[in-house]
MIDOSE-1310 file (N, C-alpha, C; in nm, 2 decimals, decimal comma, always signed):
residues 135
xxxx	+0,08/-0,12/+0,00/+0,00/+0,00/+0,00/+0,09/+0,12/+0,00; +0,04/+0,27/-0,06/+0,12/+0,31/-0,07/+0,10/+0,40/+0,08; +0,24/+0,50/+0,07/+0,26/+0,53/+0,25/+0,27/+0,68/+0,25; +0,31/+0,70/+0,12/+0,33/+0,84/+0,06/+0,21/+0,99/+0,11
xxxx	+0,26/+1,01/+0,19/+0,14/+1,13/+0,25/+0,19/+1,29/+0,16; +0,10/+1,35/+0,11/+0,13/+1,45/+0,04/+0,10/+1,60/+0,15; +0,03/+1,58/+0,21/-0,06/+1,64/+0,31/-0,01/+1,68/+0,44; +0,06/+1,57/+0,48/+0,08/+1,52/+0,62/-0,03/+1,44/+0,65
xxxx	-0,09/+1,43/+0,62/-0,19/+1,32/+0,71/-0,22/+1,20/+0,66; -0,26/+1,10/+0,79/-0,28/+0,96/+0,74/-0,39/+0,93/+0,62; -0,31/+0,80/+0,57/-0,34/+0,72/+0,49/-0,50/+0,72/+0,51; -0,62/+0,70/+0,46/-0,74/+0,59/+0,52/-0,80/+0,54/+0,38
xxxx	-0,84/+0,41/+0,46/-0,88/+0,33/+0,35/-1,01/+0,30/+0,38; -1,10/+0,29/+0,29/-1,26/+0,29/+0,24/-1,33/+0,17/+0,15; -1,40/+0,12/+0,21/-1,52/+0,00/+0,13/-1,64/+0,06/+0,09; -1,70/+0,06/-0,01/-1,81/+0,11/-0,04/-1,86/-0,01/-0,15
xxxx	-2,01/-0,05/-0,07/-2,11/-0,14/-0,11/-2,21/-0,05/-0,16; -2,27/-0,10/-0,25/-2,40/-0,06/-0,30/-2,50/-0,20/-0,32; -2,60/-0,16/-0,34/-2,71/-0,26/-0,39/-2,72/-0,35/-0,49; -2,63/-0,25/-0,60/-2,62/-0,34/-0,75/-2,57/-0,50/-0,74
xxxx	-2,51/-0,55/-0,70/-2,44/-0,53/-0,56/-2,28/-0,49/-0,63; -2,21/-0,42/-0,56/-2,10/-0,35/-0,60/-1,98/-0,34/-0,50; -1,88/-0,38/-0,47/-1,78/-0,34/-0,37/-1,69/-0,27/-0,43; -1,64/-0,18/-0,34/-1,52/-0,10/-0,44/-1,43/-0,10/-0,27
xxxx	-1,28/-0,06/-0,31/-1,18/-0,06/-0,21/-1,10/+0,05/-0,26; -1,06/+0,17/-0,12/-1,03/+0,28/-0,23/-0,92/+0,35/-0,08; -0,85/+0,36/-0,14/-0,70/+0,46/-0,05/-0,76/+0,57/-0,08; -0,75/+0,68/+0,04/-0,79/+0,76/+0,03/-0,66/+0,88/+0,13
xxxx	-0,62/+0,95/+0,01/-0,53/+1,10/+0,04/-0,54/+1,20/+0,04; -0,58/+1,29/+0,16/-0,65/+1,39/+0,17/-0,79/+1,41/+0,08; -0,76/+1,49/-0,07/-0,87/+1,49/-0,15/-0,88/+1,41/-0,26; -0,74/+1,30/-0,27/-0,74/+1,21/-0,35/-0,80/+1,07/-0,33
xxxx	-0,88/+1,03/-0,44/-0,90/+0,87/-0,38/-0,88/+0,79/-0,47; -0,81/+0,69/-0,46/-0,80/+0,55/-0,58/-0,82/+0,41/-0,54; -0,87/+0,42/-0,64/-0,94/+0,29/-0,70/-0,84/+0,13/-0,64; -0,89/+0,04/-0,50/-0,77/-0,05/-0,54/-0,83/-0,21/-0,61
xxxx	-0,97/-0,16/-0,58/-1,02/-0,34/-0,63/-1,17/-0,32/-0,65; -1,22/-0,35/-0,71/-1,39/-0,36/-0,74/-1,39/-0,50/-0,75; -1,54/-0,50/-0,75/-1,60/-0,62/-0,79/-1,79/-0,61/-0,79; -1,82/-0,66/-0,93/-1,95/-0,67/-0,92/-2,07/-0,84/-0,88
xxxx	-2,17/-0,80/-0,88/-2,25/-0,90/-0,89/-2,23/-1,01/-0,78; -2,26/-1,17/-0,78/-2,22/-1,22/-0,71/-2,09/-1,27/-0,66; -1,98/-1,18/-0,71/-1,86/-1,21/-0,64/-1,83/-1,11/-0,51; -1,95/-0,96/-0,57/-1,96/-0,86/-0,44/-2,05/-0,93/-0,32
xxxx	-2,11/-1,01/-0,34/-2,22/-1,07/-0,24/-2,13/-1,19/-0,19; -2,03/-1,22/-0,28/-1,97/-1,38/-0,22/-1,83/-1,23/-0,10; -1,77/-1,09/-0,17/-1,72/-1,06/-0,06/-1,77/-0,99/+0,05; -1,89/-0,95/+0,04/-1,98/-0,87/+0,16/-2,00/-1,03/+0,26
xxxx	-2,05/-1,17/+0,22/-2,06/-1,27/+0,32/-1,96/-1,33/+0,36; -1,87/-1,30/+0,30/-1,72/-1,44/+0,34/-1,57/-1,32/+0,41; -1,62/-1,22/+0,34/-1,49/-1,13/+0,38/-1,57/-1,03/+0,52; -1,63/-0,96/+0,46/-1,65/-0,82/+0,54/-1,74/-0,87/+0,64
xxxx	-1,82/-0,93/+0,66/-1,87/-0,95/+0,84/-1,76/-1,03/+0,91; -1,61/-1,00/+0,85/-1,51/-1,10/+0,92/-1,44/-1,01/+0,96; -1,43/-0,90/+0,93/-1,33/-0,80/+0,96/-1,36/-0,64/+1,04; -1,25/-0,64/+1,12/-1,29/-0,45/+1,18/-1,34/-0,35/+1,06
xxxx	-1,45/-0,31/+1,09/-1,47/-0,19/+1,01/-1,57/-0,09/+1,07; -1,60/+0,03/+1,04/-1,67/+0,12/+1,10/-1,78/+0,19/+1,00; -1,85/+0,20/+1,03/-1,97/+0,30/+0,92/-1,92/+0,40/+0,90; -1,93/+0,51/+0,81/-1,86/+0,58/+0,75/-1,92/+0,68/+0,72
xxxx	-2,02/+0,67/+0,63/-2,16/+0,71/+0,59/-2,24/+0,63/+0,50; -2,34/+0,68/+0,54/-2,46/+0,59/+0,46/-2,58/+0,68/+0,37; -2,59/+0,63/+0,28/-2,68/+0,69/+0,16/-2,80/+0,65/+0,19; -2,94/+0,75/+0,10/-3,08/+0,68/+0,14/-3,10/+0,56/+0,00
xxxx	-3,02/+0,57/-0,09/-3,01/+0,49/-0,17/-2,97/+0,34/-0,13; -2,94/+0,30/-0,02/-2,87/+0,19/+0,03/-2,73/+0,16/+0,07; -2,65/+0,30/-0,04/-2,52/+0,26/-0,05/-2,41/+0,28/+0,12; -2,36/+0,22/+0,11/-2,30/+0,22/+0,23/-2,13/+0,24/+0,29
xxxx	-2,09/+0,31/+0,29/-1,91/+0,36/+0,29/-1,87/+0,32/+0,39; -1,76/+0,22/+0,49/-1,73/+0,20/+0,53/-1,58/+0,22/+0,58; -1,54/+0,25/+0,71/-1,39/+0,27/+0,71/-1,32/+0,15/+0,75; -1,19/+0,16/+0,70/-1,14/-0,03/+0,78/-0,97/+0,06/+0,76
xxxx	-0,92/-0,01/+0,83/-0,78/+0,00/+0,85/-0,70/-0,07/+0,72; -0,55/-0,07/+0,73/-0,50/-0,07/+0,58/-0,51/-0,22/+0,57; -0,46/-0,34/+0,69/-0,49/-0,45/+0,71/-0,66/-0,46/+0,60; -0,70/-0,44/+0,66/-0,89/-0,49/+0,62/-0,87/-0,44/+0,44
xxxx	-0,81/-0,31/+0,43/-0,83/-0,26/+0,29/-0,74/-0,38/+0,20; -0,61/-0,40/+0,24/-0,55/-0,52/+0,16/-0,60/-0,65/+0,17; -0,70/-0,69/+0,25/-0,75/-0,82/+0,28/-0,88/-0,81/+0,15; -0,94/-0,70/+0,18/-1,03/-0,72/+0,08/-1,04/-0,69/-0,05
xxxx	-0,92/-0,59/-0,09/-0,85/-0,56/-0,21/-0,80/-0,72/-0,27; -0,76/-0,81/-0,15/-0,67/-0,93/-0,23/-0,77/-1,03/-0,29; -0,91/-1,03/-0,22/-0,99/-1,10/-0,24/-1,06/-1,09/-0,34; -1,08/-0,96/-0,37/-1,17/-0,89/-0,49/-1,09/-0,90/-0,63
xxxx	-0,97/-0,89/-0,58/-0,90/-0,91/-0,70/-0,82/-1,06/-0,76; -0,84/-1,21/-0,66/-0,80/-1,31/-0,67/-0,92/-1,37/-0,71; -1,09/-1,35/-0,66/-1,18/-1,41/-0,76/-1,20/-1,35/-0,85; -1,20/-1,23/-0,88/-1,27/-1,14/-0,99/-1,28/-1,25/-1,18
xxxx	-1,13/-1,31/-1,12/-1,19/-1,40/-1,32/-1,19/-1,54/-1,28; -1,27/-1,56/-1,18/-1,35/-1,72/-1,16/-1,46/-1,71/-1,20; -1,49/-1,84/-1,24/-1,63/-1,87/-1,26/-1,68/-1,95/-1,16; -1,60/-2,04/-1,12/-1,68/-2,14/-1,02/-1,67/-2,06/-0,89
xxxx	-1,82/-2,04/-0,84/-1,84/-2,02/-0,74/-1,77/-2,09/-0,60; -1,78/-2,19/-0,58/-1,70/-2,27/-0,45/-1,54/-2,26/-0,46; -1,53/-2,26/-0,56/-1,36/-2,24/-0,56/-1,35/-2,08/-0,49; -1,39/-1,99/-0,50/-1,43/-1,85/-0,52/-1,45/-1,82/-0,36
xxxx	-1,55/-1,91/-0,31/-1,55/-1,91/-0,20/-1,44/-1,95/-0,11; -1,36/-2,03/-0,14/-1,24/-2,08/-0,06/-1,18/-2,01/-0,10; -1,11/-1,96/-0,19/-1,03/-1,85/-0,23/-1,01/-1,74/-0,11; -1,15/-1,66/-0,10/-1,18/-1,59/-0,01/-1,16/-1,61/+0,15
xxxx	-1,17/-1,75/+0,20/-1,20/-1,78/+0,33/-1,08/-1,82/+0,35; -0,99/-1,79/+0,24/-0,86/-1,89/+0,26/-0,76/-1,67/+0,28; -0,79/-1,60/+0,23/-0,76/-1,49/+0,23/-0,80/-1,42/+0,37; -0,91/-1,44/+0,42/-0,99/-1,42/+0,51/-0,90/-1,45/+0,68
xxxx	-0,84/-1,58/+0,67/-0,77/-1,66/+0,77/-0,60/-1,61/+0,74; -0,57/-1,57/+0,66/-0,44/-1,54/+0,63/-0,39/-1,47/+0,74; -0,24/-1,47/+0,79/-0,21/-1,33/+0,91/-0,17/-1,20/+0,83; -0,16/-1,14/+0,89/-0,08/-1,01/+0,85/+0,01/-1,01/+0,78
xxxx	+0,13/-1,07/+0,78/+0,28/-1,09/+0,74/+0,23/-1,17/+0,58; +0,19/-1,24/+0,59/+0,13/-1,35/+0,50/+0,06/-1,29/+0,39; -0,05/-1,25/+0,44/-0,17/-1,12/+0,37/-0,10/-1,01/+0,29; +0,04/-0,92/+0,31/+0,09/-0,79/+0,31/+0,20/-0,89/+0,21
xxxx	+0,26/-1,00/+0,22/+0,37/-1,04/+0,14/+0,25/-1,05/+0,03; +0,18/-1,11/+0,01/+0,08/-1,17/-0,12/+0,08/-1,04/-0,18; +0,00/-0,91/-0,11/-0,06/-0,86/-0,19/+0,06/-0,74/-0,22; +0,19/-0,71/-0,16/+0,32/-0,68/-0,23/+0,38/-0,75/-0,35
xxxx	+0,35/-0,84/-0,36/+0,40/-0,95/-0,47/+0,31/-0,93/-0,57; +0,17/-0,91/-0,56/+0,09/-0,87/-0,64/+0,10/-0,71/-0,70; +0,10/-0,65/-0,62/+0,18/-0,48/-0,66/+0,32/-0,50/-0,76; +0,46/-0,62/-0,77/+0,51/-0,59/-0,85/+0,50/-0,69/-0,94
xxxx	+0,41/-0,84/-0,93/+0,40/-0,90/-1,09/+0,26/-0,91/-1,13; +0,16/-0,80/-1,07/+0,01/-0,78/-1,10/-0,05/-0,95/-1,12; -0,09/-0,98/-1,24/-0,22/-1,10/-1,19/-0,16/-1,25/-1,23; +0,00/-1,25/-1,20/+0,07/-1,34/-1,24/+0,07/-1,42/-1,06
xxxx	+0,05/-1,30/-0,95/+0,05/-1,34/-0,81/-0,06/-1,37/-0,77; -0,16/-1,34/-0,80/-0,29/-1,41/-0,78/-0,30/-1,50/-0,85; -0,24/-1,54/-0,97/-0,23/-1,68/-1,03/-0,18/-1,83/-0,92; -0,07/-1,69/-0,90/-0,01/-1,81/-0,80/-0,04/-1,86/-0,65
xxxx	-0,13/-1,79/-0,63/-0,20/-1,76/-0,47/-0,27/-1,86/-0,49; -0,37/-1,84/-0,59/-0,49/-1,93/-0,61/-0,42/-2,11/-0,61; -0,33/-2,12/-0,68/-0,23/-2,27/-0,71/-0,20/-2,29/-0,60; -0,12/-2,19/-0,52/-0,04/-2,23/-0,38/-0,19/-2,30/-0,33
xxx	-0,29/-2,20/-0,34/-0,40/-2,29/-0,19/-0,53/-2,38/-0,22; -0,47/-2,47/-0,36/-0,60/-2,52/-0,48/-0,57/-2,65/-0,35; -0,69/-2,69/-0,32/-0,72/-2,81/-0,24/-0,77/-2,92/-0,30
């Protein structure tokens, strides 16, 4: 993640669900925000049940539309950045799910090496994440 403060002020990182169903994961600097992981449809529903009622997070704000903003620490942001972006080109659902619950259980050190690895060889380390933990 990046650490780079332009500001002075801390990093925070953001989950935002919607209805459609939609997750998005976004670093947020000062008035900057980017984009770290989306996901639509039921891979957003497979990470709203398998990931996010697993993890610290805080309400944020909430819309009358449904939509819902969440705060989570950079832990929680790379857990579900890794997830969003390790099923995103599955098809099978149960694989999808362990993928996740296998992301879910990871520690710290473990979680932050994957998704460093994935920062310098993009979706060659989610190739290999998924192989490391094919049961």
């Amino acid at each position: 993640m990046p650490s780079a403060n332009h500001g002075g002020e801390e990093m925070e990182y953001r989950v935002s669900v919607s209805r459609k169903p939609t997750v998005r994961v976004y670093a947020v600097d000062g008035k900057e925000r980017r984009l770290l992981a989306s996901v639509t449809g039921w891979r957003a529903d497979l990470i709203r049940r398998r990931v996010l009622r697993r993890v610290d997070k805080t309400e944020y704000m909430r819309f009358r539309d449904g939509r819902l903003i969440l705060s989570v620490d950079e832990s929680t942001a790379v857990r579900v950045a890794l997830a969003a972006k390790a099923i995103a080109p599955l098809r099978d659902r149960e694989r999808a799910k362990r993928i996740a619950d296998i992301i879910v259980r990871m520690d710290r050190g473990e979680l932050h090496w994957w998704y460093s690895l994935f920062l310098r060889v993009g979706w060659r380390a989610l190739s290999a994440l998924r192989r490391a933990y094919r049961e």
